[in-house]
N, C-alpha and C positions, 0 to 999 in steps of 0.2 A: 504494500500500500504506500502511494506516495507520501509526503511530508503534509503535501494541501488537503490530500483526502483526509487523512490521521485528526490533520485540523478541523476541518469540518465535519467529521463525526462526533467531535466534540463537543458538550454543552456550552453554550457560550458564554455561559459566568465562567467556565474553568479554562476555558482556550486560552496559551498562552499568546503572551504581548508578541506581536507582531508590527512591524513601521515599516509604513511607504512612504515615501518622497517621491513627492510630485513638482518636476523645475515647468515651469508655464511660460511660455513666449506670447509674443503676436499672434504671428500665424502667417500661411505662405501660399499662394495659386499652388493647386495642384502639378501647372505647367506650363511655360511662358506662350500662353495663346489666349486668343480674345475670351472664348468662354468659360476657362478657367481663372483668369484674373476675373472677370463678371464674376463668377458667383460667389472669388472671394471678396471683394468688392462691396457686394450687395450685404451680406453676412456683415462685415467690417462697419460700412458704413449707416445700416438700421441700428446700431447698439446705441442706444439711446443715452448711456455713457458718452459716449466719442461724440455723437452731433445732440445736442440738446435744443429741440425744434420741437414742434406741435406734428406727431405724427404721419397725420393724413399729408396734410402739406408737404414735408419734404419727402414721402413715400414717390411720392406724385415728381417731386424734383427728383432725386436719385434713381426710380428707376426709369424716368424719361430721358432726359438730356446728360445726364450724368453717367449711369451707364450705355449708353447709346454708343458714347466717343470716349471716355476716356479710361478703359479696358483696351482700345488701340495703342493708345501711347504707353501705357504704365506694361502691356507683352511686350514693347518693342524694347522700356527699357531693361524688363527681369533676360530679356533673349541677349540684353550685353554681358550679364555675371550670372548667367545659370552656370551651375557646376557639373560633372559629367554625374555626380550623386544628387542633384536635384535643388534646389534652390538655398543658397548660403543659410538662410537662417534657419534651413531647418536642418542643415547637416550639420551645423555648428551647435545647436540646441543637442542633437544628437550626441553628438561628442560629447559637449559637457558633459551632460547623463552618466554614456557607460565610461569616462575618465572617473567621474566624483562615484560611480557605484564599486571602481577597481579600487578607491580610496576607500570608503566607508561601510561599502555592500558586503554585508553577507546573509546568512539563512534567514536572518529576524530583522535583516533591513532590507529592504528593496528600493531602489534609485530609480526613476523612471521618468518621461518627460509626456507634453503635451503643448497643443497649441489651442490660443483664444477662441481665432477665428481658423476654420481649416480644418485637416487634419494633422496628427491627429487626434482627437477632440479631449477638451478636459474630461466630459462624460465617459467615456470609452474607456480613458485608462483610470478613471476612478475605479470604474468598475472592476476592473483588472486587478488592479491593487485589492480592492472586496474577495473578489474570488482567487487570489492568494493568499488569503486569509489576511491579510493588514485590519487589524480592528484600530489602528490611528495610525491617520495621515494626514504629512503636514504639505501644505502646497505652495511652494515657491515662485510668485511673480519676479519674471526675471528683468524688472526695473529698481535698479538704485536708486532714484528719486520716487518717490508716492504721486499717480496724478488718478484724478477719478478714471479718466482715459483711459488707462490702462491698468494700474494695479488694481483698484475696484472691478473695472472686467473681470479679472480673473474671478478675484472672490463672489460676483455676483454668479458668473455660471457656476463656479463651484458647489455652492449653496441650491442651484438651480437642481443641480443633478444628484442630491442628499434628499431634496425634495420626494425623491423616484423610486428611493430606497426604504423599504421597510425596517429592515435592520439598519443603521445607519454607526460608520466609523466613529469614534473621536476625532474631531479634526484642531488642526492648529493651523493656524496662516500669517505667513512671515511678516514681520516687519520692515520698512523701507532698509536699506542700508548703505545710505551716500553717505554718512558720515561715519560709518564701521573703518575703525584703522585697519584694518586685513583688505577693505575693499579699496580705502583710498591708497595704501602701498602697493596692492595689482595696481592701481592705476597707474599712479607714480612711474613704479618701476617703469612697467612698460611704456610710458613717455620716453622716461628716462633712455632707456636702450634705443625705441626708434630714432631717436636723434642722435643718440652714439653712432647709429649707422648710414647716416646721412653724407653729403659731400658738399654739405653747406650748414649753416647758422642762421636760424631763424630771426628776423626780425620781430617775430610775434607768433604766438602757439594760441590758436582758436578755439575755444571750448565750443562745438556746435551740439547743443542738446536738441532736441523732439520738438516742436512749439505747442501750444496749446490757444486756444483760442484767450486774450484778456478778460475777457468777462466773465472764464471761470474761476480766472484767479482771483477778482474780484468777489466774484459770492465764497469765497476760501478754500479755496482748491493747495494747497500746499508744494505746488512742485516747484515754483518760479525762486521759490526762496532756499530747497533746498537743493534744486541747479549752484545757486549761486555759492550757498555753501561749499558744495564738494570745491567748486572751484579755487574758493579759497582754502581751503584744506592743502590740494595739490599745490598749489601756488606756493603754499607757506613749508610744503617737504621737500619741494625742487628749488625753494630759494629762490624763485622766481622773484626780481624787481616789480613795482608799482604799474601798473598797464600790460605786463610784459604779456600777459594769461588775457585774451580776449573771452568773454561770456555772451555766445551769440544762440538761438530761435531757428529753426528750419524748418520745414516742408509744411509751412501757412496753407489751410484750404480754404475757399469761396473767397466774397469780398471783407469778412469782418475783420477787426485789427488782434492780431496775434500778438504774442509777449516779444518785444521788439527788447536790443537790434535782431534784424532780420542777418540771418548769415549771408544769403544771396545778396542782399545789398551791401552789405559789410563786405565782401568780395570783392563787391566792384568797385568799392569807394576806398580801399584801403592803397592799393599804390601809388593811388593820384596824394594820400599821403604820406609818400613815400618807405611804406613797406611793401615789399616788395620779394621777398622771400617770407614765407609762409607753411606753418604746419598745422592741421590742425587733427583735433581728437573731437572721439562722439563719447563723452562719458556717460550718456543717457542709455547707449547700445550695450550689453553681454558681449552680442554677437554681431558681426557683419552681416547686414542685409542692401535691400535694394536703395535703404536711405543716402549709407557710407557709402558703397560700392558705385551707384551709380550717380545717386543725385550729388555727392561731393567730389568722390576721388574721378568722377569725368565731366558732369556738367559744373561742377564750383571750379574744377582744374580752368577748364574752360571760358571760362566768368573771368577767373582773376589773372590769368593769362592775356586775354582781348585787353583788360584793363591797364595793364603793362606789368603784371607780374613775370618774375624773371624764374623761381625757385618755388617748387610746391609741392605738398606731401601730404598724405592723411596718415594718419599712423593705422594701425591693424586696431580691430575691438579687442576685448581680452579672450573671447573667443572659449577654444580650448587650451588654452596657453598654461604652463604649471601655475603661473600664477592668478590666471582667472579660475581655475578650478581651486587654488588658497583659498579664493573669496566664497567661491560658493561653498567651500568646506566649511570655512569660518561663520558663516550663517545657516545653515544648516543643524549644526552641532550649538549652535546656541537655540535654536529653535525645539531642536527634540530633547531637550536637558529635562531628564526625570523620564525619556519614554524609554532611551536605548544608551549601551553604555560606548 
């Protein structure tokens, strides 16, 4: 008899403790083509976290004009950084997983990952974890900074899909951790290193995070400020001078005003004065996706290039790096304190 059967013969006052970890992403087109980005799209952009509108209204906007045309541009841009394993973020999401499960995995811990939107889905592998018998599991949104956008996603499907269960896990759900020192020294570090490997001196290192729209920071949405923090965190372990560390906003959607400066226009406005050698970092990202990959390191290259940039870099996410899987060790293991040893 297997180890899972044994388990579930079990009464379940006497089953012993069992822990899953669940690492939660985004989420990713099943495959850089129009229908595939639509449906991830459509999924993505109804979560009522992400766009906060009346409904019916923007039902009526997103899936008229919105995915009509721009599922054409967003395959054409996942068709520049698909990987021969399928789209960066979720083969990096991957990684993490089974790197932090060769760390901390074994019989009575199980490592496992999922995406928001997409596959594959938080439901699915909750379940999975259920029927390995995990009687608590703790769910990992793999954002540093807290925004309802995103880390609330997570927790809200979560909760969605406990709904469904009759028996239901113990669950725990992480806390942000831009300001955990194990996450700002991955960060650090690997700053640190990709400009050791450079064949130039930055005039300025770009912090480009996520943007979010202003008005939810307004009603207290908490990210804008803990963006800033990390920033100064890093700033203050790389010794960085006063200005040295740019804190810029990216991928603005519709007409409303986003948490400014905008990166794109900081791009283009930065060697007119006169910087002109440039690096920058996504510390809002785990992992390299379509945000780093295409909309910085080829369309921002591009921007501040035209603009008379001479020198320019993104550095890598921390990815599966030893030191981005430190950070998710290091949260993880503060998270399950009292479940697993």
């Amino acid at each position: 008899m297997t180890q899972e059967a044994q388990h579930a013969s079990l009464p379940s006052a006497v089953r012993p403790v069992r822990v899953g970890v669940l690492l939660v992403n985004l989420g990713t087109p099943d495959a850089p083509d129009y229908w595939s980005v639509r449906r991830y799209l459509s999924e993505f952009l109804s979560d009522p976290r992400v766009i906060e509108a009346p409904k019916l209204l923007w039902q009526l906007i997103l899936q008229g004009p919105i995915l009509t045309f721009r599922p054409h541009r967003s395959a054409r841009a996942y068709k520049k950084i698909w990987m021969d394993e399928g789209s960066p973020l979720l083969v990096y999401t991957r990684r993490q997983a089974e790197k932090l499960s060769a760390r901390i995995g074994n019989d009575n811990l199980i490592v496992d990952f999922a995406m928001t939107y997409g596959k594959p889905s938080i439901g699915s592998k909750l379940a999975a974890l259920k029927a390995a018998g995990c009687n608590r599991i703790c769910v990992v949104a793999l954002y540093p900074q807290y925004s309802a956008t995103t880390t609330a996603s997570v927790y809200d499907r979560t909760f969605a899909a406990l709904k469904q269960m009759r028996e239901q896990p113990a669950m725990r759900t992480a806390a942000a951790y831009y300001d955990r020192p194990a996450y700002v020294e991955a960060l650090s570090a690997s700053i640190e290193a990709h400009l050791a490997g450079l064949d130039f001196s930055p005039d300025r290192v770009m912090m480009s995070y996520h943007g979010i729209p202003q008005a939810y920071v307004d009603k207290g949405d908490p990210y804008q400020t803990q963006c800033l923090e990390t920033t100064r965190l890093v700033a203050q372990r790389l010794g960085w001078a006063d200005g040295f560390g740019l804190t810029t906003f990216q991928s603005r959607f519709g007409p409303t005003e986003w948490l400014t400066p905008y990166t794109d226009k900081t791009l283009e406005a930065l060697p007119g004065e006169g910087v002109k050698k440039l690096v920058v970092v996504s510390p809002a990202f785990m992992a390299d996706c379509l945000e780093t990959l295409e909309e910085l390191a080829i369309e921002g290259k591009a921007a501040f290039e035209m603009a008379g940039g001479t020198h320019f870099s993104v550095a890598p996410c921390l990815n599966d790096s030893d030191a981005g899987i430190d950070a998710l060790e290091d949260v993880v293991r503060a998270e399950i304190t009292g479940w697993a040893g």
